[in-house]
Each structure stands twice: as C-alpha cells, then as structure tokens.
Backbone as numpy.savetxt, mean C-alpha at the origin, in Angstrom:
# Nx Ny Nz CAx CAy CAz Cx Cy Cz
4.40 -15.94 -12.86 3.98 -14.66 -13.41 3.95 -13.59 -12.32
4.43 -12.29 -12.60 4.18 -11.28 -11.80 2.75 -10.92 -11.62
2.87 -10.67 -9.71 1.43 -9.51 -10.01 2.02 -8.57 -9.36
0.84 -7.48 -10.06 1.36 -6.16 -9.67 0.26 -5.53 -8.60
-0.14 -5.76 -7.98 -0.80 -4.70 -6.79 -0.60 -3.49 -6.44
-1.86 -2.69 -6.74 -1.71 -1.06 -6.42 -2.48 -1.07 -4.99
-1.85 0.23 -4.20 -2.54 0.87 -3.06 -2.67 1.87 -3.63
-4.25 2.00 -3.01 -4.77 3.29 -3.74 -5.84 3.97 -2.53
-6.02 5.38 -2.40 -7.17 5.56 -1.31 -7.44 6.91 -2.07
-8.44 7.37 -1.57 -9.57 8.76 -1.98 -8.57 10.07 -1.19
-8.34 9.69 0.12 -7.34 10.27 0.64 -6.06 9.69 1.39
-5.34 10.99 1.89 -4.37 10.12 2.74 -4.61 9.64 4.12
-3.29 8.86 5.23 -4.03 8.79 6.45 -4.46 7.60 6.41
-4.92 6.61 5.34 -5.31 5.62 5.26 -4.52 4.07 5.06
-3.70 4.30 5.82 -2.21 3.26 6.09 -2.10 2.91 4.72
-1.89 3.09 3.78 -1.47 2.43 2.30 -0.22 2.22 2.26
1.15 3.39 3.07 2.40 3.26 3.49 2.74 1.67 4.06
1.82 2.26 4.85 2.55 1.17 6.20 2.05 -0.52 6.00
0.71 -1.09 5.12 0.42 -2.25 4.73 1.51 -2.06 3.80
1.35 -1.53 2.73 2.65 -1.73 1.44 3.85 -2.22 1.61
4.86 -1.29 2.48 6.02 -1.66 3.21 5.71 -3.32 3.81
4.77 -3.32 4.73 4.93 -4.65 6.02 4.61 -6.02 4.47
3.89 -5.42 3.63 3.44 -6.44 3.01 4.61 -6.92 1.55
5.36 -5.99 1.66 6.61 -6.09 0.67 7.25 -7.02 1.44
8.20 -6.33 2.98 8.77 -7.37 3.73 8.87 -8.52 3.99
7.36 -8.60 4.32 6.77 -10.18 4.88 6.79 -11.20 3.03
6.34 -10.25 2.09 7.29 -11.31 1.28 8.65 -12.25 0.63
9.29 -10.91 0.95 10.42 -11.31 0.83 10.65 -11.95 1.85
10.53 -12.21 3.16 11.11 -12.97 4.11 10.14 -14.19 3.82
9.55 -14.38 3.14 8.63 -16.02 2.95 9.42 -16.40 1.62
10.66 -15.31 1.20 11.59 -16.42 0.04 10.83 -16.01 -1.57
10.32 -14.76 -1.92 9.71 -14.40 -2.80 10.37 -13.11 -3.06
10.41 -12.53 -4.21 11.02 -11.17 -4.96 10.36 -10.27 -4.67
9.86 -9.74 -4.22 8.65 -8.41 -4.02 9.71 -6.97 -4.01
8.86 -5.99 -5.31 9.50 -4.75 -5.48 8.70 -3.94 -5.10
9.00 -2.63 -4.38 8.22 -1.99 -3.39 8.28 -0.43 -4.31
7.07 0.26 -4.75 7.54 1.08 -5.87 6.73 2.38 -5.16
7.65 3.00 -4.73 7.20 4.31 -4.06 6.34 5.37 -4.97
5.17 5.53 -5.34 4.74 6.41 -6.51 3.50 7.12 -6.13
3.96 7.13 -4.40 3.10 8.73 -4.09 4.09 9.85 -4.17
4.13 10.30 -5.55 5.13 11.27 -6.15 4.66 12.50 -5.38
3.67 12.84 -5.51 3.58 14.42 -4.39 3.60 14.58 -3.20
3.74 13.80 -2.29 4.27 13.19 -1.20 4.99 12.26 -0.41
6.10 11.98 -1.18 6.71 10.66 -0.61 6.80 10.54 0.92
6.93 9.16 1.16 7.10 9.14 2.57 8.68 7.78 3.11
8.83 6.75 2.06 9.23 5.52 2.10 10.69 5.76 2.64
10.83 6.70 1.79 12.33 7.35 2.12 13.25 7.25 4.03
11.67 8.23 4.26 11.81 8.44 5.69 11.55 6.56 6.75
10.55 5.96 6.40 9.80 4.71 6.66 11.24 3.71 6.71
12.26 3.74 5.49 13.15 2.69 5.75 14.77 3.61 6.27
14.32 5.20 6.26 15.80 5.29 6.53 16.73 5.38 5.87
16.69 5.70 4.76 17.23 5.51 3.13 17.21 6.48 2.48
18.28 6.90 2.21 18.32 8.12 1.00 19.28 7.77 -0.21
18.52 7.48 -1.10 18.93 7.05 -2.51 19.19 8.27 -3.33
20.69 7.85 -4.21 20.48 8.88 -4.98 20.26 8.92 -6.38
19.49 8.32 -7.03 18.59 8.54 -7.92 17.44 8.08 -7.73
16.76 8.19 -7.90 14.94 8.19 -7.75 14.32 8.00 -8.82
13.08 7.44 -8.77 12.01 7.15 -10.20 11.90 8.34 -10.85
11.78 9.42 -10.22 11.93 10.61 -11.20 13.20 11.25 -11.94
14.37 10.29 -11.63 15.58 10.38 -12.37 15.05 9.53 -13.72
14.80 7.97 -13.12 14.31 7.17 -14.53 13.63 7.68 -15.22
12.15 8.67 -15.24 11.17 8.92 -15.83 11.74 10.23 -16.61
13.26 10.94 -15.96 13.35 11.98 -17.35 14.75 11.46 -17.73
14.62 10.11 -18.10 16.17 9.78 -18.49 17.22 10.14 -18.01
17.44 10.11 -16.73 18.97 10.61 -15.97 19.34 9.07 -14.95
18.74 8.37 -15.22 18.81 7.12 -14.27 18.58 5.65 -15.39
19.19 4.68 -15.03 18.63 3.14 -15.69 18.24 2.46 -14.28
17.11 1.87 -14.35 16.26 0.96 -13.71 17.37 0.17 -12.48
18.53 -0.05 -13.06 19.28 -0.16 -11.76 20.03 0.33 -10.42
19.99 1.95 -11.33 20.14 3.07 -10.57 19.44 3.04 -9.43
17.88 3.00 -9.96 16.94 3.56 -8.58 16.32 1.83 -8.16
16.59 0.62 -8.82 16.27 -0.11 -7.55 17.15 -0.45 -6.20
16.41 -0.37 -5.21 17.58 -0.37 -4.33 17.62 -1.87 -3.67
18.35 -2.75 -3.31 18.21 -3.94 -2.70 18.38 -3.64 -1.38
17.04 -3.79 -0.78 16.92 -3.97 0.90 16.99 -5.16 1.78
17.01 -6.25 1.21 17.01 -7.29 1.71 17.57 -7.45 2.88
18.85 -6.95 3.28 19.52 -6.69 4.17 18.72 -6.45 5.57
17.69 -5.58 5.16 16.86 -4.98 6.39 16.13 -5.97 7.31
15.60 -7.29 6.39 14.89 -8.47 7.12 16.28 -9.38 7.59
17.49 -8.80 7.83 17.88 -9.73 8.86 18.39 -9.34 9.97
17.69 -7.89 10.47 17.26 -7.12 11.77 16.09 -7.92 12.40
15.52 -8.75 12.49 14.33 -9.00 12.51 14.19 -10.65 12.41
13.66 -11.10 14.27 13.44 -12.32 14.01 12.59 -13.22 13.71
12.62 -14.00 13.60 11.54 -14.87 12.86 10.39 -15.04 13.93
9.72 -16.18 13.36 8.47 -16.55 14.34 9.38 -17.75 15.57
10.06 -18.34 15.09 10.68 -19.26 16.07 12.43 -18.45 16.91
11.86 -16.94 16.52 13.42 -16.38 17.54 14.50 -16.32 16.54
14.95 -17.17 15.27 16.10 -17.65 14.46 15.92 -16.16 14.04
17.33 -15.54 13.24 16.98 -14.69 12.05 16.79 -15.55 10.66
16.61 -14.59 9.94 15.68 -15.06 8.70 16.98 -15.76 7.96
16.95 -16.47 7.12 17.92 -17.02 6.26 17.37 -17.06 4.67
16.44 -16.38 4.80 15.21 -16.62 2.98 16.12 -16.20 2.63
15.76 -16.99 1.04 16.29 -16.93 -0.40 15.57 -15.21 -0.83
14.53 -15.07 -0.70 13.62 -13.80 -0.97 14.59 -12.35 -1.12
14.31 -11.97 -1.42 14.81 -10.41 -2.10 13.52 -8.93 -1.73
14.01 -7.83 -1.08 13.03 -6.91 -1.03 14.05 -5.80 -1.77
13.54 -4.91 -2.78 13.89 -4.52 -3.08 12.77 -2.99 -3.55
13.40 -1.90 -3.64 12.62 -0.73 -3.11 13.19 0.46 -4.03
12.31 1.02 -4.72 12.25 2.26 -5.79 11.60 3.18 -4.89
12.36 4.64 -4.91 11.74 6.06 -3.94 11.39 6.86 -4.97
10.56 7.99 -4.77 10.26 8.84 -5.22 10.75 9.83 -4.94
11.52 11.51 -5.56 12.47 12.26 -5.26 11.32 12.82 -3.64
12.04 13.42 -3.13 11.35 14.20 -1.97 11.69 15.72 -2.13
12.59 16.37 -2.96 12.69 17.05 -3.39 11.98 18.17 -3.92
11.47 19.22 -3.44 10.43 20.10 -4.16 10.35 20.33 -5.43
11.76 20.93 -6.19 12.00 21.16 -7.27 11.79 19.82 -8.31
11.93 18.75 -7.79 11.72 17.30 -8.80 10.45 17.19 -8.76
9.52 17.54 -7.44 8.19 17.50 -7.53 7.56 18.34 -8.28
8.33 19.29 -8.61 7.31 20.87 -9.28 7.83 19.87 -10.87
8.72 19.79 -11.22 9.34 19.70 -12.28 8.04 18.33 -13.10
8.16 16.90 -12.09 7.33 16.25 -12.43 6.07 16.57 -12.64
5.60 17.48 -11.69 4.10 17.85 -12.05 4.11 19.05 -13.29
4.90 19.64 -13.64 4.69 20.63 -14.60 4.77 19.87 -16.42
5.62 18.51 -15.78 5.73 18.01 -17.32 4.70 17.54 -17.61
3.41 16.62 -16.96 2.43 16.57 -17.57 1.29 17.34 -17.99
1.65 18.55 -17.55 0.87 19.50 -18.59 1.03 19.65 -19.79
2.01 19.21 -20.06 2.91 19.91 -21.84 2.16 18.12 -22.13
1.74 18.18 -23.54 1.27 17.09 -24.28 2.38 15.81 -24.40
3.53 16.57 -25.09 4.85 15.58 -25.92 5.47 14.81 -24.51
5.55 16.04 -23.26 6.14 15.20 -22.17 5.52 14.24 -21.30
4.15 14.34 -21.47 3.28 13.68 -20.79 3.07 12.44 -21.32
3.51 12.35 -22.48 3.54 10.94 -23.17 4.74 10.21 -23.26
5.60 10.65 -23.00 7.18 10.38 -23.32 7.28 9.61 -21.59
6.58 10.30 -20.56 6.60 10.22 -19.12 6.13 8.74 -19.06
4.33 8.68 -19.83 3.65 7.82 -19.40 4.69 6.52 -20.26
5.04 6.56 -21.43 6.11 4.87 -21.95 7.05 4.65 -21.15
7.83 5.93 -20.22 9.06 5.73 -19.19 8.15 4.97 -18.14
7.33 5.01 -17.90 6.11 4.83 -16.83 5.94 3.07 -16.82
5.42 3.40 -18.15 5.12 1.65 -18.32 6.33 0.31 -18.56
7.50 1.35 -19.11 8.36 0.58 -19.35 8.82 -0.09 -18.02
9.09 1.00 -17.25 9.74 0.71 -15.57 9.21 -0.93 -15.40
7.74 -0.60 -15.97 7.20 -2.19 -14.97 7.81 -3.31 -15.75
7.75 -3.55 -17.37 8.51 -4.19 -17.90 9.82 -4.56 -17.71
10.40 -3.35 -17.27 12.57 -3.53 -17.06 12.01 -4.37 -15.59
11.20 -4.03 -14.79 11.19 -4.45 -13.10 11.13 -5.94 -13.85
10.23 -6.53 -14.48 9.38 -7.88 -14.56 10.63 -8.62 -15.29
11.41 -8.45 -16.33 12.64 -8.92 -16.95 13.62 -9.40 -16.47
13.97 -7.75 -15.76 15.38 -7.98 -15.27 15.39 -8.75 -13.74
14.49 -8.46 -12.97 14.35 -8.55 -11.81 13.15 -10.18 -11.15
13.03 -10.61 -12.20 12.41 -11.77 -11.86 11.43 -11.78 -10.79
10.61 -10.31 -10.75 10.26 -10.32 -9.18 8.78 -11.21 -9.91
8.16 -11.48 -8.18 6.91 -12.35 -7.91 5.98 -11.41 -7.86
5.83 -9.65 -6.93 5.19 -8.96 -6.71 5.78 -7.98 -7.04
5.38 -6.88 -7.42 5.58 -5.51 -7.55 4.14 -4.72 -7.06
4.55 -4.39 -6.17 4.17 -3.32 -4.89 3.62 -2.07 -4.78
2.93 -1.54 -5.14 3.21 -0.05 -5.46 2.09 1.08 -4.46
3.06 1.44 -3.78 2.04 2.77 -3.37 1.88 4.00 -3.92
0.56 4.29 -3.95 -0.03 5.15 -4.87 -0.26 6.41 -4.17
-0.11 7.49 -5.44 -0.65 9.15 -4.16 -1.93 9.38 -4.29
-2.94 9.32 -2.94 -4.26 9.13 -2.89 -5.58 10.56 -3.87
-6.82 9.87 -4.03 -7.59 10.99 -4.71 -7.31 10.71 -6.39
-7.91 11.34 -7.36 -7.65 11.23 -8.86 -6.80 12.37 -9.41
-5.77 11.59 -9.62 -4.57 12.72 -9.92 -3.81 11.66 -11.16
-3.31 12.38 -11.95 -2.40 11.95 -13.40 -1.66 10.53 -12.67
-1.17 11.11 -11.86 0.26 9.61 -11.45 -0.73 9.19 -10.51
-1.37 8.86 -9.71 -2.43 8.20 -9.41 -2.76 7.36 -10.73
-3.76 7.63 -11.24 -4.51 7.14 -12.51 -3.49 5.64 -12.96
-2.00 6.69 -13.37 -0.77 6.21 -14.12 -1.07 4.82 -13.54
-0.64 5.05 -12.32 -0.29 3.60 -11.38 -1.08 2.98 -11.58
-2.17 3.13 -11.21 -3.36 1.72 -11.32 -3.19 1.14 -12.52
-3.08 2.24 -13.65 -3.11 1.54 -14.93 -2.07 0.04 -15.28
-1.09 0.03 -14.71 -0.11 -0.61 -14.87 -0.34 -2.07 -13.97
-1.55 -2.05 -12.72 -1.19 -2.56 -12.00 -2.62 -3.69 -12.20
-2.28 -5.26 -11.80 -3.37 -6.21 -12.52 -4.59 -6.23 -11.47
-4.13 -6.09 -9.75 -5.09 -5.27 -9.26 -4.81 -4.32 -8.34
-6.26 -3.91 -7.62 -6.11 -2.50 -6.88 -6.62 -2.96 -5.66
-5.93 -2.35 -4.73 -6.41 -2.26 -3.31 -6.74 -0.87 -2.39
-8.02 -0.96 -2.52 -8.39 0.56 -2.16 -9.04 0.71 -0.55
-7.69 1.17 0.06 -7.03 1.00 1.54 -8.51 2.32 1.77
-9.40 2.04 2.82 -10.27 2.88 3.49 -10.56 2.94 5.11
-11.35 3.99 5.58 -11.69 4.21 7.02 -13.05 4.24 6.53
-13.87 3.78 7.91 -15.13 3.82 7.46 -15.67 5.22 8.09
-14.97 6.34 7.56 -15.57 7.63 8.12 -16.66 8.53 6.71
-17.28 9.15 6.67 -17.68 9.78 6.07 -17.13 10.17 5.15
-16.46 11.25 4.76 -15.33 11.67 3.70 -14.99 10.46 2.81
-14.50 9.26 3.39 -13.87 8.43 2.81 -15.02 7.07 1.66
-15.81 7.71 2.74 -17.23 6.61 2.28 -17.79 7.06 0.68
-17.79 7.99 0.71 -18.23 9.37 -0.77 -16.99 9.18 -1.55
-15.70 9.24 -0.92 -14.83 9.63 -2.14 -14.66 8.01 -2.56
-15.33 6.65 -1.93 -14.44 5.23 -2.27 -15.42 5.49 -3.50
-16.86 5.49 -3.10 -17.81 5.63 -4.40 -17.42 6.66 -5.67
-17.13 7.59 -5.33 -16.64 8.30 -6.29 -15.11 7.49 -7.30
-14.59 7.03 -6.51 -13.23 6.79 -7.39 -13.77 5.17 -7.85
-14.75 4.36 -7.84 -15.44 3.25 -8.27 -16.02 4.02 -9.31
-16.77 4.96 -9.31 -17.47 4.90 -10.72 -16.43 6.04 -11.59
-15.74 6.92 -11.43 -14.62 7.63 -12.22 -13.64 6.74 -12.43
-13.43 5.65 -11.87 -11.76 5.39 -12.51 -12.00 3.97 -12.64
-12.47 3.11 -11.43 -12.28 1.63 -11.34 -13.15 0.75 -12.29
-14.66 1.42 -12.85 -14.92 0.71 -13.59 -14.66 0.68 -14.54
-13.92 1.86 -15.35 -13.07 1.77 -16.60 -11.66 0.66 -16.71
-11.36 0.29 -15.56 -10.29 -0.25 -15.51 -10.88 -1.99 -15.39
-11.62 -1.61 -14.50 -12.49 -3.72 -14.50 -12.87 -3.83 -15.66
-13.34 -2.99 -16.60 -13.60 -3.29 -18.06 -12.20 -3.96 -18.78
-11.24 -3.77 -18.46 -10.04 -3.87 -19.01 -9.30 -5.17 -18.43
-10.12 -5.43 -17.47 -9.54 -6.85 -16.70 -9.03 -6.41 -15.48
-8.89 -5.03 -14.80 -8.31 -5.17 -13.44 -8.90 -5.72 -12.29
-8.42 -6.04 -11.43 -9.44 -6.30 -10.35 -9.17 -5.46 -9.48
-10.35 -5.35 -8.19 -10.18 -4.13 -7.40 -11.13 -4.70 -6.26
-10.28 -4.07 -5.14 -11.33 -4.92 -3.90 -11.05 -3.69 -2.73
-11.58 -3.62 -2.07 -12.05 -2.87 -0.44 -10.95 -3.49 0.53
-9.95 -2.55 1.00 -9.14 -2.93 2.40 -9.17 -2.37 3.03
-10.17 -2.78 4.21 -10.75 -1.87 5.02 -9.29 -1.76 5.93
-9.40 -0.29 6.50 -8.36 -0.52 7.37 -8.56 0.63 9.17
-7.82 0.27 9.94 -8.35 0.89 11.39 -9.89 0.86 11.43
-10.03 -0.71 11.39 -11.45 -0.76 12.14 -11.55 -1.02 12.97
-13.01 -0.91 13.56 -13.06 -0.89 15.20 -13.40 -2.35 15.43
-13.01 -2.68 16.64 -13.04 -4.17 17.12 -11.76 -4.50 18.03
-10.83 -3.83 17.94 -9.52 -4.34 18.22 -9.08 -3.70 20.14
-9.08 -2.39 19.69 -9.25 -1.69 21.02 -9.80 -1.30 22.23
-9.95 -2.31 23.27 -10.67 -2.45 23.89 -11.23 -0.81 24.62
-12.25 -1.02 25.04 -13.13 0.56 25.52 -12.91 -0.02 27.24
-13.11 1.07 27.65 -12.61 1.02 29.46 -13.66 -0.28 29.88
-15.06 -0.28 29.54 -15.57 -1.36 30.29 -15.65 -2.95 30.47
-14.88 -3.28 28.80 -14.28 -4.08 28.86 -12.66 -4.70 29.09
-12.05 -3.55 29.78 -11.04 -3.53 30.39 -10.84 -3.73 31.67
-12.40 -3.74 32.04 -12.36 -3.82 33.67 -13.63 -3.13 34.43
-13.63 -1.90 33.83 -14.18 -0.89 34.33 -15.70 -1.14 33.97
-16.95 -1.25 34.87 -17.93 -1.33 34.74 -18.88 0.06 34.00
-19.38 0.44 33.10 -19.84 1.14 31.81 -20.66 0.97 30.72
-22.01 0.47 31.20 -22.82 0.52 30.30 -23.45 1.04 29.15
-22.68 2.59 29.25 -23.05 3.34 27.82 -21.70 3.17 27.01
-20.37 3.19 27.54 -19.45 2.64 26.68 -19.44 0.90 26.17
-19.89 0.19 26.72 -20.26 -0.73 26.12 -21.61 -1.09 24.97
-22.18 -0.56 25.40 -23.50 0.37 24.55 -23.14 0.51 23.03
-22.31 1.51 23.18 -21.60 2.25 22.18 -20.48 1.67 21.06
-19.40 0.66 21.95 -18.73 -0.07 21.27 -19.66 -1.24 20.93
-20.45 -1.74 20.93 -21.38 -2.75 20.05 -22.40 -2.04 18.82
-22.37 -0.78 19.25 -22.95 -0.17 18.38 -22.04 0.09 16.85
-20.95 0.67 17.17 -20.10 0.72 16.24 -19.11 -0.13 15.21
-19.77 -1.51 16.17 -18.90 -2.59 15.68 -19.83 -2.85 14.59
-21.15 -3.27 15.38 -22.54 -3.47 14.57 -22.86 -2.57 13.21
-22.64 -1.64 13.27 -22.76 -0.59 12.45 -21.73 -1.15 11.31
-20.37 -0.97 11.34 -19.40 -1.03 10.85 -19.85 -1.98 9.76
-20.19 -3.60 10.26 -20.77 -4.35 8.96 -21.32 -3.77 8.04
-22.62 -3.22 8.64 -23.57 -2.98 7.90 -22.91 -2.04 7.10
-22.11 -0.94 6.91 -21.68 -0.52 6.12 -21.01 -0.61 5.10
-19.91 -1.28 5.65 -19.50 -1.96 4.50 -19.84 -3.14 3.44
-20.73 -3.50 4.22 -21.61 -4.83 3.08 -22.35 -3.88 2.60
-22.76 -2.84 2.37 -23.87 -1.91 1.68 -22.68 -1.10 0.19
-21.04 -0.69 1.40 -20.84 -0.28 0.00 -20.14 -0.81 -0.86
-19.83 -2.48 -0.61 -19.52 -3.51 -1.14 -20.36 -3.22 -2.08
-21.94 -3.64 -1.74 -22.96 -4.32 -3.06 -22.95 -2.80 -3.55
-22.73 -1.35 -3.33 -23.26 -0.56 -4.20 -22.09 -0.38 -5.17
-20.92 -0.46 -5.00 -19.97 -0.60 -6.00 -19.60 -1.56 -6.65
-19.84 -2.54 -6.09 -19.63 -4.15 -6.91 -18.12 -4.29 -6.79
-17.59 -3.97 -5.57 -16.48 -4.80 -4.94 -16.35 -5.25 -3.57
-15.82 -6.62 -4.02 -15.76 -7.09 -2.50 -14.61 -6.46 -1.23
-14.36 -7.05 -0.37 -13.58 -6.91 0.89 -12.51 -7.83 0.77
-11.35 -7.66 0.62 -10.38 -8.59 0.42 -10.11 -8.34 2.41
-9.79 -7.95 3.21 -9.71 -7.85 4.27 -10.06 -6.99 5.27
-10.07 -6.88 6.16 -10.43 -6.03 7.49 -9.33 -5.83 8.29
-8.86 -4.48 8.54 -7.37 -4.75 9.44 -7.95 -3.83 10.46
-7.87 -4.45 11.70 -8.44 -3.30 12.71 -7.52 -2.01 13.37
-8.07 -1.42 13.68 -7.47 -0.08 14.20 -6.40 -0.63 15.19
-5.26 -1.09 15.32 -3.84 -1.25 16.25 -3.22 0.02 17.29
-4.62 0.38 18.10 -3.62 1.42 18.76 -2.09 1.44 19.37
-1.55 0.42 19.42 -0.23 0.54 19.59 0.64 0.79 18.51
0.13 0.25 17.01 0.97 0.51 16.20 0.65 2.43 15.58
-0.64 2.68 15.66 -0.72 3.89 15.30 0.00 5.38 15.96
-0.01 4.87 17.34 0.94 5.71 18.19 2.20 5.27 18.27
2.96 4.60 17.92 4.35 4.43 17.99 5.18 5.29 16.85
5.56 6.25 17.50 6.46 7.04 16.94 7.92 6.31 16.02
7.70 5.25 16.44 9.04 4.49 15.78 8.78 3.55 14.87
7.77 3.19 14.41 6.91 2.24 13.66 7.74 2.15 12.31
8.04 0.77 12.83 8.63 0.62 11.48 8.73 -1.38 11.23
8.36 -1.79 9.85 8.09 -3.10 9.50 7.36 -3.69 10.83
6.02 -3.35 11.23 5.80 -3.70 12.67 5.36 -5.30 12.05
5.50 -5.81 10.79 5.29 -7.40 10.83 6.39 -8.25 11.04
7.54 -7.62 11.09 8.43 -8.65 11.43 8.90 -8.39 12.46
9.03 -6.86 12.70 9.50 -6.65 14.53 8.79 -7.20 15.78
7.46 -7.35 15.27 6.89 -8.07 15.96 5.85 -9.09 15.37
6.30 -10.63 15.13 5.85 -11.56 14.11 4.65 -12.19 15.37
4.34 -11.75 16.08 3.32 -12.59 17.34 2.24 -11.56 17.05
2.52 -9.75 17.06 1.36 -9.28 16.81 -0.01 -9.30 15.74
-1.43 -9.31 16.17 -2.12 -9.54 15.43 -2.03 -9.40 13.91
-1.21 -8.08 13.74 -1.32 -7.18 12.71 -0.15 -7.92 11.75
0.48 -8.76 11.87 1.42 -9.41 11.45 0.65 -10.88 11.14
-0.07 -11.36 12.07 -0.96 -12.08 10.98 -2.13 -12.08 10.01
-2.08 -10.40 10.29 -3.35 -9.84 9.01 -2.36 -10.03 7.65
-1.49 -9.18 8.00 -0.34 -9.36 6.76 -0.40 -10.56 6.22
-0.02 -11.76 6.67 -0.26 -12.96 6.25 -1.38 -13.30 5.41
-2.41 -12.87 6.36 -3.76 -13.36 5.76 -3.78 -12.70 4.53
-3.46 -11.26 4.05 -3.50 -10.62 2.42 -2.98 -11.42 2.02
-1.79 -11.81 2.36 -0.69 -12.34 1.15 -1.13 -14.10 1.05
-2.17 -14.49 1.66 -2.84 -15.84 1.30 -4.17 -15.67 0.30
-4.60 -14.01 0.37 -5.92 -13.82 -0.66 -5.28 -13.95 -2.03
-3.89 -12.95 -1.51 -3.61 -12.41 -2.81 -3.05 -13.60 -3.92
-2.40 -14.43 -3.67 -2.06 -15.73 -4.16 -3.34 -16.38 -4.63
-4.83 -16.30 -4.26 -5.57 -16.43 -4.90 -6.27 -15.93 -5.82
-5.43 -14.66 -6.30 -6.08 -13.53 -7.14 -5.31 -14.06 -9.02
C-alpha cells in the first residue's frame, strides 16, 4: 500500500525541501518507488535543488494541458552519481521519480487567481486528488512525497488533505513555537479526526555543533550556555508535544556544514557516512512503522 507523507511547516526556512528531496532519494536507492511531489506552488524551489527544468508542470496537469506522464519526471538516473555506503555505485531496482511546480509568475498568479472563482476551485481540487490516484495506479509507487508551501493557505490545506500523514518540519524558535500550535488546532485536528496522522520533526537542533570550548578552547560561559540550550530544548518540546497531542517522530540537529554549503545537494547520498544521512535512515525506519 502507498503512503503518502506531507511536509508541512508554519513557515519557511524550515528544511522541508531538503529532508523531502534526501528522503525521496534515500528511498529509491534502498530499491523502493518514492514520488517526490513539488506543491510549494507559491514558491517552488525543487526545480533549482535537482537542476531540472521540466516542461510541463503540476500546474499544466491541474488546468488540463498535461497527463500525469507529462509532468512525472524519472530521476532515477541521479542516484547513480552517488556512492554507496561500501564505495560501489548503486545498482537498486528503486525508482525516484519527481513532479515540479511551474516557477513561472504568470502560472503562479494564474493558479492562485483560480481558486477564488467557486466552479474552478473545485474542478482544481478533483484534478488535485485525482493526481494522487493516477500517481498510486499507474506508478506503483511505495511513497509519495510531497512538499508543502508553509503557513494555512488553499494548496497547503489541499496537500495535507490527500496525504495519510503529516510531518510538521519545525525550529524551536519563537515564531515557529505559536504558529506549530496554531496550525494543530486550525487544521490538524480536523484532519486526525479523519484518520491522519501527524507528528513533530524537529529540525536544526542544537546539540550537533560544537561551541569553541568544547573544541578546545577553555570557556565557561560558552559552555554554560550550550548546556543550557540543549537542556532547554527538551523541555520544550516535550511541553509542546503534550500541549498539542503530537508526538516527535525525530530530531535532526542543526548540520552546520550542510546549512552553509552553497552546493547542497542530496547531502544523504553524497555523503552516506554523514550523520545527517543516518537521520534520513532513521525517518524512513519510523515511517515503515506508521
């Protein structure tokens, strides 16, 4: 049976791109179908992420100018840049395969203006739902993928709806802390009523990056400080675990090397030794239990 997993966040900034992508990849290279469904429509980014310019897009399918084979694209190709854990390249049976969203201004104005009008907004949302059906049929996939455009917005909403659960990618900063609660009681518990599930992925937390004094450098208020924040960090999130009534499917810590690399791209298979490549893993062992 397919599952469908949404990324979803209050805002952007909150790696939902970059887990989505590494976590599409890393399936398909374990020999599994995973479809990667670009549907942060007011901002795409995937386009740029794999290097790829397709020419039809989900917003071709959604006003009838495209069939479902048009805009999936087969990437598979891309995981055999990329070596394995034992040095070999990959030889999986697995399939990655990847739907964009136009980047286009005019497709963006166009999409956002049709769900104002009643008749098109409904005609949009069955093109909407169908997609996942033609994906699940034709395409035999295992996962379907989907990154979402962050905050409560129409195609936001759309996506989750479709999807069996949600992963709501966060920072434990302020802003983000208010809007996770906010989008738990506006959207997610209407949807757990309905059977979705929905869990907390925490993401760039602290723990990972060492502070100067444990680098060497003797610093008692920076050490101070980084136990403080680590300490802290629990406590927060076990508080807004129990106040929303979802758990933590994972913790991915802040990777300053991957956040500054200007070239960042599938950093789970370019580099299958880094930590962050066995966080990847570790989702895709929850998620099999979902």
């Amino acid at each position: 049976m397919t599952k469908c997993i949404a990324f979803h966040s209050y805002k952007g900034g909150t790696g939902k791109s970059t887990i989505s992508s590494n976590l599409s990849a890393t399936l398909a290279r374990k020999g599994l179908t995973a479809v990667l469904l670009d549907l942060d429509v007011y901002a795409p980014s995937l386009q740029d992420y794999f290097q790829w310019q397709p020419q039809k897009s989900i917003n071709d399918y959604l006003f009838e100018n495209a069939t479902v084979d048009e805009v999936i694209h087969d990437l598979t190709a891309v995981l055999k840049k990329f070596p394995s854990n034992n040095g070999e390249q990959s030889d999986s049976k697995g399939k990655l395969l990847v739907a964009f969203s136009s980047t286009s201004k005019d497709e963006i104005y166009k999409l956002d203006g049709a769900v104002r009008q009643e008749g098109s907004k409904i005609q949009l949302l069955r093109k909407f739902l169908m997609l996942r059906e033609e994906i699940v049929s034709k395409y035999n996939a295992d996962f379907i993928i989907i990154d979402t455009s962050p905050g409560i917005r129409y195609w936001s909403i759309n996506s989750l709806a479709i999807a069996d659960t949600i992963l709501l990618s966060l920072k434990l900063d302020g802003i983000d802390l208010k809007g996770t609660r906010l989008l738990a009681k506006e959207i997610y518990d209407s949807l757990t009523k309905l059977g979705t599930k929905s869990y907390l992925l925490l993401n760039r937390a602290a723990g990972y990056c060492l502070p100067p004094n444990l680098s060497g450098e003797n610093n008692s208020s920076n050490q101070e400080l980084y136990k403080t924040t680590v300490d802290n960090q629990s406590t927060v999130i076990s508080k807004l675990s129990a106040d929303i009534s979802m758990d933590t499917i994972l913790s991915i810590p802040c990777y300053c090397d991957i956040q500054f690399d200007s070239n960042e791209f599938l950093t789970a298979l370019r580099y299958p030794d880094h930590p962050f490549a066995g966080k990847i893993d570790a989702l895709i062992e929850q998620l099999k239990k979902i």
